[in-house]
C-alpha positions as CSV (number, residue, x, y, z in Angstrom):
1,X,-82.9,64.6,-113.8
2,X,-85.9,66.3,-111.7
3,X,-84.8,69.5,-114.0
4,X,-84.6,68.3,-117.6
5,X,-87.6,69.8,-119.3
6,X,-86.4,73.2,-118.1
7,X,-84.3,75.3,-121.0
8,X,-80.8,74.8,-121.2
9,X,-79.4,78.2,-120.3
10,X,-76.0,79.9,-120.0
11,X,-75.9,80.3,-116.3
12,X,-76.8,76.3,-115.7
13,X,-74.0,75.2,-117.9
14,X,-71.9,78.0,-115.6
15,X,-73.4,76.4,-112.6
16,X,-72.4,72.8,-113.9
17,X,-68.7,73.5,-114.1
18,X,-68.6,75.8,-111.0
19,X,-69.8,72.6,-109.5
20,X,-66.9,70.8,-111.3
21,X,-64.3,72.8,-109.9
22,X,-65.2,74.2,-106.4
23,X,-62.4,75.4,-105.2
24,X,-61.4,76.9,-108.7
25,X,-58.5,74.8,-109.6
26,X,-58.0,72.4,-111.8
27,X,-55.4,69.8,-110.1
28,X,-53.1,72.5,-109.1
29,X,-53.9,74.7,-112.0
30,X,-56.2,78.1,-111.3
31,X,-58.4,78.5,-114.0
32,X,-61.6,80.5,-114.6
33,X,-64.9,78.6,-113.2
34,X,-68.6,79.7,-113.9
35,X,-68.1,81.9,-117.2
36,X,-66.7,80.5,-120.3
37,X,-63.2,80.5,-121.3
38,X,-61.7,84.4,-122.0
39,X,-57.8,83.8,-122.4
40,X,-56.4,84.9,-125.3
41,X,-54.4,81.8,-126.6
42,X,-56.1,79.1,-128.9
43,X,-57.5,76.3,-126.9
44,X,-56.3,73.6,-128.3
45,X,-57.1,69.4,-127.5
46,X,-53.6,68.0,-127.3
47,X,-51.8,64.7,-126.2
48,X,-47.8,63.7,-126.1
49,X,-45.2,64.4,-123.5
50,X,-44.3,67.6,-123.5
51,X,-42.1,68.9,-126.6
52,X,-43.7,66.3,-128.6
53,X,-47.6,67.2,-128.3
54,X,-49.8,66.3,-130.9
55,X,-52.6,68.8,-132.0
56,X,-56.4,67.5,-132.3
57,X,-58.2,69.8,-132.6
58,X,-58.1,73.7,-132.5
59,X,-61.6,75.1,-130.8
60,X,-63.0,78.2,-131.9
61,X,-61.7,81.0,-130.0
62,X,-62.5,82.5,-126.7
63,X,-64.0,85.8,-128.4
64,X,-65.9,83.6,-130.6
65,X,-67.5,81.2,-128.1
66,X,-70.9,83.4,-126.3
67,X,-71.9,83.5,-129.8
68,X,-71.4,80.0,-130.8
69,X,-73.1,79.2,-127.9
70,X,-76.3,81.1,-128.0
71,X,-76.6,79.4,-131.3
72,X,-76.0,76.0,-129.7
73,X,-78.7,77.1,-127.1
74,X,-81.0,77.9,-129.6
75,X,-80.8,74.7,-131.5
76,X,-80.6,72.9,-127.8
77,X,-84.3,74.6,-126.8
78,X,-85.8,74.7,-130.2
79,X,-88.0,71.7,-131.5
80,X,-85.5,70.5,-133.7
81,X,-87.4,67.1,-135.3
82,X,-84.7,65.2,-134.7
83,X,-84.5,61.7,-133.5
84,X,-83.1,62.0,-129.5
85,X,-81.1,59.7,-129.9
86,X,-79.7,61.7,-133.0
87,X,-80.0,65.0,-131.1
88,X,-77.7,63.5,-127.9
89,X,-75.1,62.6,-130.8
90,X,-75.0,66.4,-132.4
91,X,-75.3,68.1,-129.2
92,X,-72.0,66.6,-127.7
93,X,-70.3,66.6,-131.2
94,X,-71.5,70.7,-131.2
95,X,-70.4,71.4,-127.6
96,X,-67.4,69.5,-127.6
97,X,-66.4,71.2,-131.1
98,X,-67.2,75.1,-129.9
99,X,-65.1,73.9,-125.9
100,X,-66.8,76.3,-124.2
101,X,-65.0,76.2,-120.6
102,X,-61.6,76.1,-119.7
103,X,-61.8,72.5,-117.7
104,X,-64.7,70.2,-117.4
105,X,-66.1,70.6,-121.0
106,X,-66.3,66.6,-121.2
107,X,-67.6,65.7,-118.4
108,X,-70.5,68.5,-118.7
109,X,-70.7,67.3,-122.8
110,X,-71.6,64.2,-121.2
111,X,-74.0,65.4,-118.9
112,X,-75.8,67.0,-122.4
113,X,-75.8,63.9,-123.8
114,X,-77.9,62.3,-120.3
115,X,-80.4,65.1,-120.7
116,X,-81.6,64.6,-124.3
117,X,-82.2,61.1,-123.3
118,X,-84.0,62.0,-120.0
119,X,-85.9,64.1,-121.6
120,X,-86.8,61.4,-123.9
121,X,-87.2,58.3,-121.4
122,X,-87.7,59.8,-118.1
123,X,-86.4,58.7,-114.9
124,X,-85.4,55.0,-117.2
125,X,-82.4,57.4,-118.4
126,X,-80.3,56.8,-115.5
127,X,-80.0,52.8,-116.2
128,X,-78.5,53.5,-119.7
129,X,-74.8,54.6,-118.3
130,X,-74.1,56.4,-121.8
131,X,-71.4,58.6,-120.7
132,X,-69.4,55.6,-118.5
133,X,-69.8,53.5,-121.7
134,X,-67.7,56.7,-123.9
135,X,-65.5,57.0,-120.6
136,X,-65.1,52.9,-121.2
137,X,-64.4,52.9,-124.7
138,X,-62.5,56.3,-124.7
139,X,-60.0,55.4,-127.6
140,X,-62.5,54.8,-130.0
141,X,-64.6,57.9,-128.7
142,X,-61.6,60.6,-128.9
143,X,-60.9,59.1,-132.3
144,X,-64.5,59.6,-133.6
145,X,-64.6,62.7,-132.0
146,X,-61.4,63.9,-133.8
147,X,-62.8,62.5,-137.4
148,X,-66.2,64.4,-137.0
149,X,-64.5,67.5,-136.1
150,X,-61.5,67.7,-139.1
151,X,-64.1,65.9,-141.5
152,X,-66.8,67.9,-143.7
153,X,-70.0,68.7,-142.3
154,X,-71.5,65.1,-143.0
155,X,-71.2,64.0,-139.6
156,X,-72.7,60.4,-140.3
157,X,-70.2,57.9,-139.0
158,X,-70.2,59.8,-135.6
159,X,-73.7,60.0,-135.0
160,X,-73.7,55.6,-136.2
161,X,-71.2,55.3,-133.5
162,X,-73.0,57.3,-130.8
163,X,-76.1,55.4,-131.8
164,X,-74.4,52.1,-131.5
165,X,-72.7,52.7,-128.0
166,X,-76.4,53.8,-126.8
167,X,-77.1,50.2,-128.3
168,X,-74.8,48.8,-126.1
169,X,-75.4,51.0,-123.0
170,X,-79.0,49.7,-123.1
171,X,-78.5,46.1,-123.7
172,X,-75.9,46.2,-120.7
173,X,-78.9,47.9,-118.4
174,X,-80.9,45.7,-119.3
175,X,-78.6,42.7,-118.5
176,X,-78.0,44.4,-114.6
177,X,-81.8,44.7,-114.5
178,X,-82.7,41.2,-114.9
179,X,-79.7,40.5,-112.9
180,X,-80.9,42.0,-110.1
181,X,-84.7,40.5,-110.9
182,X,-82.9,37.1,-110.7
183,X,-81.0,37.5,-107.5
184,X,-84.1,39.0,-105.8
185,X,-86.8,36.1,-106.6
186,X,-83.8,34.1,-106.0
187,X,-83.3,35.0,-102.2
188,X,-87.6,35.1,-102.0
189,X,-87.9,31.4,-102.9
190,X,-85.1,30.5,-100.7
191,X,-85.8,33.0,-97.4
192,X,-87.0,30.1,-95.4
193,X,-83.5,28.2,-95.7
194,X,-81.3,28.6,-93.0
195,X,-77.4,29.2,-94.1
196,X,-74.0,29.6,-92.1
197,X,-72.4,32.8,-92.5
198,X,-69.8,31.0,-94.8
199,X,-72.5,29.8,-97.0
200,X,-74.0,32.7,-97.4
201,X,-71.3,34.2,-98.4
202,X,-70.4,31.8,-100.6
203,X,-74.2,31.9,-102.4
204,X,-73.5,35.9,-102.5
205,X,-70.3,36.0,-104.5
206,X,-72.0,33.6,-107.3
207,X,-74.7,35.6,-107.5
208,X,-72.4,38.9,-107.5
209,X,-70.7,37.2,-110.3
210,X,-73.9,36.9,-112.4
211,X,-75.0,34.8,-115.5
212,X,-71.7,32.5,-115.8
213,X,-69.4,35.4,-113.9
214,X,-68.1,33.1,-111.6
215,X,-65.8,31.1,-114.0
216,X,-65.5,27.0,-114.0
217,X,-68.7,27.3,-110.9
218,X,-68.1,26.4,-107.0
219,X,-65.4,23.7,-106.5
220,X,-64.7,21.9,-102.9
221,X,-61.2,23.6,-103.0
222,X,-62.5,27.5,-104.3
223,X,-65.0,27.0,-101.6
224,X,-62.2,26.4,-99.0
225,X,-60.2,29.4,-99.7
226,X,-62.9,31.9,-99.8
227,X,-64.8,30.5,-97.1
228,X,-61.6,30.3,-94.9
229,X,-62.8,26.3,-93.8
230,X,-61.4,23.1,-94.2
231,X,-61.7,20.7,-96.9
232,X,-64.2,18.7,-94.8
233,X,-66.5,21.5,-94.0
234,X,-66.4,22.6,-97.4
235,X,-67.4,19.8,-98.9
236,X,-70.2,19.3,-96.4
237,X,-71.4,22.9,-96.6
238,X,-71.8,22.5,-100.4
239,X,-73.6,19.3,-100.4
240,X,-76.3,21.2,-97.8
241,X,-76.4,23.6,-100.1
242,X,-77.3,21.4,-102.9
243,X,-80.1,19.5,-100.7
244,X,-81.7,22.8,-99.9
245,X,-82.1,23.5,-103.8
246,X,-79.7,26.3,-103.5
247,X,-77.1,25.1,-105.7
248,X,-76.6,22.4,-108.9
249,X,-74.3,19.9,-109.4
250,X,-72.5,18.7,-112.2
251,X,-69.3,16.3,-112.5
252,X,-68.1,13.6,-110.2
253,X,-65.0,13.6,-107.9
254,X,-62.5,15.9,-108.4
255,X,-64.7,17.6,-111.4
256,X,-67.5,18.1,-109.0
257,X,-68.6,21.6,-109.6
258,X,-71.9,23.7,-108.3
259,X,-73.8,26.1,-109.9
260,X,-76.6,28.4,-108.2
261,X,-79.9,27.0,-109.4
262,X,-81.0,29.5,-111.5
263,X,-82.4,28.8,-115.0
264,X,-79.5,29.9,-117.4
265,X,-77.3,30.8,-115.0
266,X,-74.8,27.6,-115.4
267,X,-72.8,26.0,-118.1
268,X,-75.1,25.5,-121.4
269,X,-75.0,22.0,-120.7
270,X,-77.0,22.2,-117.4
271,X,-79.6,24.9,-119.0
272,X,-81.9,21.7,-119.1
């Protein structure tokens, strides 16, 4: 985010969900886009067919919400002393609870949650995929959400989840990162070998697969049907591959199996 040290204002969160919603529909619904919400029923968070809904929460209402949300702006801009990580998990709980916008109040709670930690790592930010990981484990977000809202104001176990799914968003950056180291050097040490198109191929969709992605490794036969070759050229193609150093093998005859020759990237067995 080039802009994340500038304030958080009124008109950028209007810009953010005009953005959202170009054409100013919602699906086929029109609704109001670039202003916060100004209709006169409650906005309500519901799920269930219809006739059988089932209330979540009930937001403050539409008359209510520019004050609610200079208060959050203040709090947003203001040197607060809290931990980021802390101040990403009260900033969506606060914008989600106040639902400022008639559509898009997720999606632009999530982006709130991205700038806190922007502004707190920099351009490293956009590795940590926070908001996919809450879109991933959305069950156990909307409930957490739903508890912090009806609970008192001891919003604890919210801020212990958010923290822990940060957790998780980091370790699984860092996995892709040295993912993408590994498949890197691994080409560099082995741009001198020349492959067929099939093997290639072949050596791509086990790196693809990462760390022990491609289940059971390589076989004769898996190599047939994604190369599109015989059983023959299969075979042959895979011992080349193993001669040129770009595969390991483990097993013997019909339990012959190959593994790209990558420290820790095959069974535990063949880490040696």
């Amino acid at each position: 985010m080039r802009q994340r040290e500038a304030p958080l204002t009124h008109d950028r969160l209007y810009a953010w969900q005009a953005a959202l919603f170009p054409t100013g529909y919602s699906g086929m619904v029109k609704i109001l886009v670039g202003a916060y919400r100004e209709h006169a029923e409650p906005m309500q968070i519901v799920s269930g067919s219809v006739g059988r809904e089932k209330v979540h929460y009930e937001a403050p209402s539409s008359a209510d919400v520019p004050t609610e949300m200079q208060k959050f702006l203040d709090w947003f801009n203001a040197a607060t002393g809290h931990d980021n990580l802390v101040k990403a998990a009260l900033a969506h709980l606060w914008f989600e609870t106040i639902h400022p916008f008639e559509d898009g109040n997720g999606r632009i709670g999530r982006v709130l949650i991205d700038l806190v930690l922007a502004r707190d790592s920099g351009e490293v930010s956009r590795l940590i995929r926070t908001s996919q990981r809450l879109l991933d484990k959305r069950r156990d977000y909307y409930a957490q959400l739903e508890r912090a809202q009806h609970g008192e104001l001891d919003v604890t176990e919210w801020v212990l989840w958010f923290v822990e799914q940060v957790r998780v968003s980091c370790e699984e950056a860092s996995s892709v990162v040295d993912t993408t180291l590994a498949k890197a050097i691994f080409w560099m040490n082995h741009q001198d070998k020349v492959l067929t198109p099939r093997q290639r191929k072949v050596v791509n969709l086990l790196l693809d697969a990462g760390p022990n992605g491609f289940e059971g490794g390589m076989s004769t036969r898996k190599y047939e049907s994604v190369g599109g070759t015989s059983r023959a050229t299969a075979s042959r193609e895979l011992i080349e591959l193993e001669d040129m150093g770009l595969l390991s093998k483990i097993g013997a005859g019909r339990s012959t199996r190959y593994y790209l020759n990558i420290p820790g990237w095959g069974p535990a067995d063949t880490a040696a």
